[in-house]
N, C-alpha and C positions, 0 to 999 in steps of 0.2 A: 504494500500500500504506500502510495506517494505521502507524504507529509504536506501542509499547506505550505509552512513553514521551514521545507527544506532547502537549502543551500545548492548554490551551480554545483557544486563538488561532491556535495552528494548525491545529486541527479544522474551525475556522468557514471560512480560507482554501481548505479540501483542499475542504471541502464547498464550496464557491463552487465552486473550480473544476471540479469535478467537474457540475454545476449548467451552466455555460457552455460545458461538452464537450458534452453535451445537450442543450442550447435552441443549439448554433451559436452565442453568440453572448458577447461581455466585459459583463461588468455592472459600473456604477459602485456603488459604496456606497449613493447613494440606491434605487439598483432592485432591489439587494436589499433595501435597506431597506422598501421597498414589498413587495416579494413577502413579505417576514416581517410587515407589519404595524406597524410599529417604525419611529422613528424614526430621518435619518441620522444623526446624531451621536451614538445609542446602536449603532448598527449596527457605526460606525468604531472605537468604544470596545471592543466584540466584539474587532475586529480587530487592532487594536493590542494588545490584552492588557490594555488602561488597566482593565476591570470584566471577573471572572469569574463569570456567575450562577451561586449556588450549586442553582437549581433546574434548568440547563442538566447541570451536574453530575452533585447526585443521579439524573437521568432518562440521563446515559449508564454511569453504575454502574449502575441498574437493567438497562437495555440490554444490559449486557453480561454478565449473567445468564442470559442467555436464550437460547432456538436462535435459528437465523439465520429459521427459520421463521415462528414465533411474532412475532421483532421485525419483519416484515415484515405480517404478520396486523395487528398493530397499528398502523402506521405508515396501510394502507390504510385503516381504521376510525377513526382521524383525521381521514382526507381526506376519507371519506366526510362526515363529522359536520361538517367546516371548511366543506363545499360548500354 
């Protein structure tokens, strides 16, 4: 369960793990770092809390405007366009 009141650094953690419940498997910092795109030592910086992007931010304010529907419509229409 998400927290109202949870922190960028511990959204990036929930999502990892959440991420490793479904691929089966633990992922170091560098493979998620890979799977993002992104360097590890920005990935761990995620992590730690050391850098909050403020455009990580803005897009989960946006986010959370919205039905569970629609953010999932978008989310897949990403992927598509990411592929």
């Amino acid at each position: 369960m998400i927290l109202l009141c949870m922190k960028l650094k511990e959204f990036f953690k929930q999502c990892q793990r959440i991420v490793e419940v479904k691929d089966c498997k633990d992922y170091k910092y560098s493979d998620m770092a890979e799977k993002l795109g992104i360097s590890e030592r920005t990935y761990g910086e995620y992590i730690r809390g050391d850098i909050s992007p403020l455009a990580v931010k803005a897009l989960l304010n946006l986010l959370s405007e919205m039905d569970d529907q629609d953010i999932i419509k978008m989310v897949r229409e990403w992927e598509k366009k990411e592929k």
